[in-house]
N, C-alpha and C positions, 0 to 999 in steps of 0.2 A: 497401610497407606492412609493416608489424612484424608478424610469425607470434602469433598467442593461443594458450599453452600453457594446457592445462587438465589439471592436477594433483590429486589426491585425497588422494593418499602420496606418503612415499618409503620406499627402502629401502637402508640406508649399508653399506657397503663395510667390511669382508670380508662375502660373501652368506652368510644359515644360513638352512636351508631350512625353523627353525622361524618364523624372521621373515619371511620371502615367505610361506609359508601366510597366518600369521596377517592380515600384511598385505591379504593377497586375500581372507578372509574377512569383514575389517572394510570394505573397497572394495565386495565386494559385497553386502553388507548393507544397507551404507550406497546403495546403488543400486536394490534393491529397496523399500527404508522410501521412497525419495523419489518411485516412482512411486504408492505404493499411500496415498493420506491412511489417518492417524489414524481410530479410529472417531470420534471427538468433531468430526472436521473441519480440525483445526488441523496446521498444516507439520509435515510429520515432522521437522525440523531446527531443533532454538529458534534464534530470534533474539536477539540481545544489542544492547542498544543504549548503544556502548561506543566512547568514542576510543583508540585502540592505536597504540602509536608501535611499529615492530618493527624494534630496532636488530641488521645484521648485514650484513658484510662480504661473505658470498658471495651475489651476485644469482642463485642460483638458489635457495637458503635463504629469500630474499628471496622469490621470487614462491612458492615452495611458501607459506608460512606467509601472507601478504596474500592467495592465492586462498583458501585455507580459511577466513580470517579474515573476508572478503566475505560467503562463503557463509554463514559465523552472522552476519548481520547486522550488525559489526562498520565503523569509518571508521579504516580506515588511513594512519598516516604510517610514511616509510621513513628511516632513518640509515642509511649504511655506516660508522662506527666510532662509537667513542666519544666523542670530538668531535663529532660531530656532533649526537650523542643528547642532551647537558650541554645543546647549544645551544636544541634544540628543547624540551627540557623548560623551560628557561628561560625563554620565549617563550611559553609555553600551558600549559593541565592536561591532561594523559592520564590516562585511566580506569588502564590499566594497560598496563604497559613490557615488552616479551618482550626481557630484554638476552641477547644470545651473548655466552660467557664470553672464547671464544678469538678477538677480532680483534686486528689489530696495530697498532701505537703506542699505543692506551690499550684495554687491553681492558673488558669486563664490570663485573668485578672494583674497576677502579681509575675504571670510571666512573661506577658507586654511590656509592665511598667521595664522589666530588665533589659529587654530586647530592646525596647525606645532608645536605653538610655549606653547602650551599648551599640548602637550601629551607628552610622554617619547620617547626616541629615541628608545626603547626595541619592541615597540608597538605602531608601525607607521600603521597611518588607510589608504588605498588604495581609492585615490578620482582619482574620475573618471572627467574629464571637459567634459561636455554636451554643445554645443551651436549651433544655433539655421543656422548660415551660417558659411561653413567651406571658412576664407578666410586665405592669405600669409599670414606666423608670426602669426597665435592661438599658434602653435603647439607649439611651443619656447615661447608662453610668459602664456600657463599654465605649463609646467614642472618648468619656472622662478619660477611663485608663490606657486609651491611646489607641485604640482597636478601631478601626474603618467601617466596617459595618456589622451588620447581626443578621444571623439565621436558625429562626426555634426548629427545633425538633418536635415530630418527627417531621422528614419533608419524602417528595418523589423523585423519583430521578428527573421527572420531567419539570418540576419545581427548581431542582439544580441546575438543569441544561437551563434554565431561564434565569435563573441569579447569573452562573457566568458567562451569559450572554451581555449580561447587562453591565456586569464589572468589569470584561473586557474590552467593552464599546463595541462588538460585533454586530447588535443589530442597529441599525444605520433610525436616529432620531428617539430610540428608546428609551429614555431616562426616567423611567418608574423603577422604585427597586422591589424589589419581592416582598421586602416589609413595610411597602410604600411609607417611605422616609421621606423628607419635604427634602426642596429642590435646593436649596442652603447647605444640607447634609451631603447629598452628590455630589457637590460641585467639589468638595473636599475631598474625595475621595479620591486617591492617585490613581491613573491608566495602568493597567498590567502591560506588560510589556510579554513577548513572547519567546524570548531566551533561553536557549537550555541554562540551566543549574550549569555554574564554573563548578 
């Protein structure tokens, strides 16, 4: 029988010991909010109800981002490249697209520009850029290739339930985004809409 890893974080190579702190601070918070309900009643962890295709080459990237993505309430589909994500968007609507920028034969980058130029302008899909080191000039050269926003690696679950709070419009006046993007950038960015996948 297949082992069930059960991930919350991760934490990417080279180790700094301000990012394992933080990281453990956010794990254990995040583990405390889940025993203890809300005064009001309600799941300490919002739920999204959201089709997410999560295109990316390494299977452990893979199941870290699908386990978090479950846990906000989320219906995951999985690509390993670029190819294979064209295919799948082709075939169905995704709420929104978490592409890695770095896979090999077509990455990220070159699978937007095909996606762009393949769907209708009516029914534009909301890709996410995922990569792996947030350095100077991502930000500007995935919105270039058509991609909506960006999210470095590595992040927390609770870092995620707060980007898709904020890309869904859920909390009511929020408009900081997680990579705090200037307010020019947001305002481009399209509303998900809450739809199952046809």
């Amino acid at each position: 029988p297949a082992t069930v890893v059960h991930v919350d974080a991760w934490v990417s190579y080279p180790l700094r010991s301000r990012a394992i702190a933080r990281t453990l601070a956010d794990v254990t918070r995040l583990e405390r909010s889940e025993v203890r309900p809300s005064k009001s009643g309600r799941p300490a962890i919002q739920q999204f109800d959201l089709d997410v295709l999560v295109a990316d080459d390494d299977p452990v990237g893979q199941l870290v981002v699908r386990k978090m993505l479950h846990r906000l309430g989320c219906r995951v589909r999985l690509a390993s490249d670029g190819s294979e994500a064209i295919r799948l968007i082709g075939a169905r609507r995704y709420d929104l697209v978490f592409m890695d920028c770095e896979m090999p034969l077509l990455n990220g980058f070159q699978a937007t520009a095909q996606i762009r130029g393949q769907e209708p302008a009516t029914a534009r899909t909301t890709i996410v850029a995922v990569t792996a080191h947030a350095m100077p000039g991502d930000r500007e050269r995935c919105l270039a290739a058509g991609m909506d926003d960006h999210l470095s690696k590595p992040f927390t679950l609770s870092r995620l339930e707060t980007f898709l709070a904020r890309v869904t419009d859920r909390v009511a006046g929020d408009t900081e985004s997680v990579e705090r993007f200037d307010a020019t950038a947001l305002e481009t960015l399209p509303a998900l809409d809450s739809r199952r996948a046809s």
